[in-house]
C-alpha positions in Angstrom: 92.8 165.7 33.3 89.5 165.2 31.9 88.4 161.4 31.5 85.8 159.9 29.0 85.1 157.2 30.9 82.0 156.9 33.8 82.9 155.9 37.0 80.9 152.6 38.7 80.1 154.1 41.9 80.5 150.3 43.4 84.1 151.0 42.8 84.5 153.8 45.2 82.1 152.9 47.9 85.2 153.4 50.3 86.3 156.8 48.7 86.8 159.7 51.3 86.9 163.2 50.5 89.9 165.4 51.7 89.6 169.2 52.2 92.8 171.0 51.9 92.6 175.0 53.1 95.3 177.3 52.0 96.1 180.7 53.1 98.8 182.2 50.3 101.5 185.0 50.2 101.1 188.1 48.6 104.3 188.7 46.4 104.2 192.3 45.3 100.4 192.2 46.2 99.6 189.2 43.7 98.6 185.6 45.2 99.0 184.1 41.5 102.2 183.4 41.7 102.3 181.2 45.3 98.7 179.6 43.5 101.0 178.4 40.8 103.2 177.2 43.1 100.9 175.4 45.1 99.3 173.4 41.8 102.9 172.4 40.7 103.4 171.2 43.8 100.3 169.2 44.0 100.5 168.1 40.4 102.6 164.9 41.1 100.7 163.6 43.6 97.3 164.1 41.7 98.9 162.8 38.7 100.2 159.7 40.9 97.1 158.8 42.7 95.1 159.2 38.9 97.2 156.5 37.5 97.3 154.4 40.4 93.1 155.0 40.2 92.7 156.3 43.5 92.0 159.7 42.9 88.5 160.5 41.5 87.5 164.1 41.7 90.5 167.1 42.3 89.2 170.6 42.1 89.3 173.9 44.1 87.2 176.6 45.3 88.4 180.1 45.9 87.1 180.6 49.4 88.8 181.7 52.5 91.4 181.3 53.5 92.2 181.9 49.4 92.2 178.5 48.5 89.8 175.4 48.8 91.3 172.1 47.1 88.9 169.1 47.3 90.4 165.8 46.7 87.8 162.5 46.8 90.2 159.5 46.8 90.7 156.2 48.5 93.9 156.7 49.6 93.8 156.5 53.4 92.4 159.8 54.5 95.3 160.1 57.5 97.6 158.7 54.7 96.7 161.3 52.5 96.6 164.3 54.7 100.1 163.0 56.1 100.8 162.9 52.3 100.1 166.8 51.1 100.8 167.9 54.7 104.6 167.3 53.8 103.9 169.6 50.3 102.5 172.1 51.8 104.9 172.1 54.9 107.5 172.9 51.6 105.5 175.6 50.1 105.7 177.7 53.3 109.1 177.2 53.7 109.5 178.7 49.9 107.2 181.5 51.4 104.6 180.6 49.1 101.8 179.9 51.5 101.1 181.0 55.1 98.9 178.6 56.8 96.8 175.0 55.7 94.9 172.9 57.6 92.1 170.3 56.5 88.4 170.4 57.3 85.6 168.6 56.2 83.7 169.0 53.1 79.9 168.8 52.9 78.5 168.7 49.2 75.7 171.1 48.5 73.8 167.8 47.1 70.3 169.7 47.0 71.7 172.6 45.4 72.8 170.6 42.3 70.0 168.5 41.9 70.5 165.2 44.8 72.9 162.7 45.2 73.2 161.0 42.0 73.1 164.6 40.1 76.1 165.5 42.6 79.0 162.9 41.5 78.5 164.1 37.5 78.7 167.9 38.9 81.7 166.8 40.9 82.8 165.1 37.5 82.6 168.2 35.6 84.4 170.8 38.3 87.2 168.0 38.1 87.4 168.7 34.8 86.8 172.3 34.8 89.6 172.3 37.0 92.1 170.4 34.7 90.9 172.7 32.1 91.9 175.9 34.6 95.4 174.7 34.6 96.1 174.9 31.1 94.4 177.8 30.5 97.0 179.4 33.6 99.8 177.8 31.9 98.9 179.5 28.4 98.4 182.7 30.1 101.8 182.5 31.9 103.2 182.3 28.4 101.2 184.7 26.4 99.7 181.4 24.1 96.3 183.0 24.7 94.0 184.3 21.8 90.5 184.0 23.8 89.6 186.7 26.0 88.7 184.8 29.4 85.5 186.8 28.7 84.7 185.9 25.7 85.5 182.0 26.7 83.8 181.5 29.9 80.3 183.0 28.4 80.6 180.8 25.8 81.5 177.6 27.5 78.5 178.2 29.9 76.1 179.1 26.8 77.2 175.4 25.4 76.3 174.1 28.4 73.1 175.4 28.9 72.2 174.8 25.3 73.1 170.6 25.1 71.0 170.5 28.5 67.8 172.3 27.4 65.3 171.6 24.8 64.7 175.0 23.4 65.2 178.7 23.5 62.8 179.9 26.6 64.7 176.8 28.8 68.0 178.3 28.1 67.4 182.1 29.1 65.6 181.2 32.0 68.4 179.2 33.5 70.8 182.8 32.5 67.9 184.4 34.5 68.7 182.1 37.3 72.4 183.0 36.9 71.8 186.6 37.2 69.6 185.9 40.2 72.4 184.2 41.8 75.0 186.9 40.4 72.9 190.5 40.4 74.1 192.6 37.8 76.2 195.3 39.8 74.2 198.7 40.5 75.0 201.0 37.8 77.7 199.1 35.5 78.2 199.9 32.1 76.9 196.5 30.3 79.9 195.2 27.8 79.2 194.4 24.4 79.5 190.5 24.1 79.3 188.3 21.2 77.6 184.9 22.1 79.1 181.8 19.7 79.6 178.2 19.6 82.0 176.6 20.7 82.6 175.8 17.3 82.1 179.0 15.7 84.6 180.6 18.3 87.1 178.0 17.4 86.9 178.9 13.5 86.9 183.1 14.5 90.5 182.9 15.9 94.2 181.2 15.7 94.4 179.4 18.0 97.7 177.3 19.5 96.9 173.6 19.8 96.5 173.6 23.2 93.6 176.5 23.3 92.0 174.2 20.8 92.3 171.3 22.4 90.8 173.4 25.4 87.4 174.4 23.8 87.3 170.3 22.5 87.8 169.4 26.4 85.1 171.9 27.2 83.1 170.5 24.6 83.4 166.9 25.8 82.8 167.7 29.8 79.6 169.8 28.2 78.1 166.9 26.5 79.2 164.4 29.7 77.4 166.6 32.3 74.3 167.1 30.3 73.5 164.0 29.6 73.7 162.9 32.5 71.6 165.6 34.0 68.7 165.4 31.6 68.9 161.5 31.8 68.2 162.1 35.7 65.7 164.5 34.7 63.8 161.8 32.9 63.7 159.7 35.5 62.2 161.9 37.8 65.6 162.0 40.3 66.2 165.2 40.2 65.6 167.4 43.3 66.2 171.0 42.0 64.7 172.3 38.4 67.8 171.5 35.7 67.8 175.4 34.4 68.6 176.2 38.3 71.2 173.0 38.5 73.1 174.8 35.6 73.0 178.2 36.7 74.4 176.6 39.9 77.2 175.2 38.3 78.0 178.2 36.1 78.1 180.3 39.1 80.9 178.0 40.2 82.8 177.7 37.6 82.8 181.7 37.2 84.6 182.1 40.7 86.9 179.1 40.1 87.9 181.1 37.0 88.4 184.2 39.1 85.8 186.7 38.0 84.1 188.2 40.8 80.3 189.4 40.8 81.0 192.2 39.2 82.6 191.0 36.5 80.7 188.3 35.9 77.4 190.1 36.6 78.2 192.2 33.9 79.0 189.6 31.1 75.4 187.8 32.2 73.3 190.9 31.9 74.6 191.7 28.6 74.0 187.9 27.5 70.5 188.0 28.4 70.3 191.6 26.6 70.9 189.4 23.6 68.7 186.5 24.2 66.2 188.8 25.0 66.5 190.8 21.5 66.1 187.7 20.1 63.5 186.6 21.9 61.3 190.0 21.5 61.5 189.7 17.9 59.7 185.8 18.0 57.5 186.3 21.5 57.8 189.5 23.1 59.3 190.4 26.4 60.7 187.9 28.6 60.1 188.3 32.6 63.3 189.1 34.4 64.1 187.4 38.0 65.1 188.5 41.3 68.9 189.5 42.2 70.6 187.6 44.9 74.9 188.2 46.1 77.8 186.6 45.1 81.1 187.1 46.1 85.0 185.6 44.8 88.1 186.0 46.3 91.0 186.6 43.5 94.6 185.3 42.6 
């Protein structure tokens, strides 16, 4: 779950992370169902290890083998492998999963702006992550009025827009998106509608939960940017903050299970508007280089 409060970093000097690698079976060609398996399974122990404050930061990746779950605790690491071994020793006897093992992980600390920039981008994919769940559970029980791409644009558009100072700052760091995730050769660009958080809220009814989810969003938004332009004033910052975003969007894209050209699609068509926009005030706005991006689905 997402938590207001900051972390002292004095308090977890002897925090370890654990990376857990899951490999998950197909039923009827769909991995969701042994991924929903695999979070209830690890949902007591996170929850456990959160109350007993030795669990920090709990997210996943989809990378190979399918799944990628990052725990950074102070429980002792042979402890805590011993610990979700025995879960996931279970899950493959229920035939959800098909192999795990643990590795190490490596933060991509210069990517996302240096040390110090890292533990508040680790800080929002926890909560991301949190917020992944409930949006999965309100799926599984048709509770869902958003369109995930309506939501995810959205989201990513509040981010940007609490971290940068004005209009030119924001599209340039949905150029760096798109140069990160290249608008796939030939698509047909959707048409998009590009709110606030707020306003989005207001345009539908929503269950309690789905409210309570753009609120969360809202919250881990406001967290992460203000952290990142307070390092950005100080001059710690090792990657331009426009780039550290587009970084983190491109994350939080896969985590949510769009792949490139998906989510290529949806970012071209948001510039399209930005640009319109922009033409009207300044003129054209230069457009940046492509680059690859690839997700893995369940």
């Amino acid at each position: 779950m997402i938590h207001d409060r900051q972390f002292s970093s004095q308090n977890w000097e002897n925090g370890d992370w654990v990376q857990l690698n899951v490999g998950l079976v197909r039923h009827q060609d769909e991995a969701l169902p042994s991924a929903r398996a695999l979070f209830a399974r690890l949902e007591p122990l996170v929850a456990d290890w959160r109350s007993n404050d030795l669990l920090r930061w709990f997210f996943f990746m989809r990378k190979p083998p399918d799944v990628r779950v990052r725990f950074f605790t102070r429980v002792d690491r042979q402890q805590a492998i011993a610990q979700i071994s025995e879960l996931m020793y279970t899950l493959e006897r229920e035939n959800f999963i098909n192999q795990f093992f643990f590795s190490d992980y490596q933060p991509e600390s210069d990517r996302f702006g240096g040390l110090e920039a890292m533990k508040y981008v680790h800080q929002h994919f926890d909560a991301d992550t949190s917020i992944w769940l409930i949006l999965d559970h309100l799926d599984r029980h048709k509770l869902s009025a958003i369109p995930k791409d309506l939501l995810l644009p959205t989201v990513l558009h509040d981010l940007f827009s609490r971290a940068l100072s004005d209009r030119v700052s924001i599209l340039a760091a949905w150029h760096s998106l798109r140069a990160l995730i290249p608008t796939p050769p030939e698509a047909t660009i959707p048409t998009v509608e590009l709110l606030s958080l707020k306003t989005l809220s207001e345009s539908r009814t929503l269950a309690r939960q789905e409210a309570d989810v753009l609120q969360k969003y809202a919250t881990a938004n406001d967290m992460l940017a203000k952290e990142l332009v307070n390092l950005q004033h100080l001059g710690q910052l090792t990657q331009d903050l426009a780039d550290i975003l587009a970084a983190v969007a491109m994350f939080n894209f896969h985590r949510h299970g769009f792949d490139w050209h998906r989510s290529g699609k949806l970012i071209e068509a948001i510039i399209r508007i930005l640009e319109q926009k922009d033409e009207i005030r300044t003129g054209p706005f230069k457009v940046c280089d492509f680059a690859a991006f690839s997700g893995l689905e369940f």
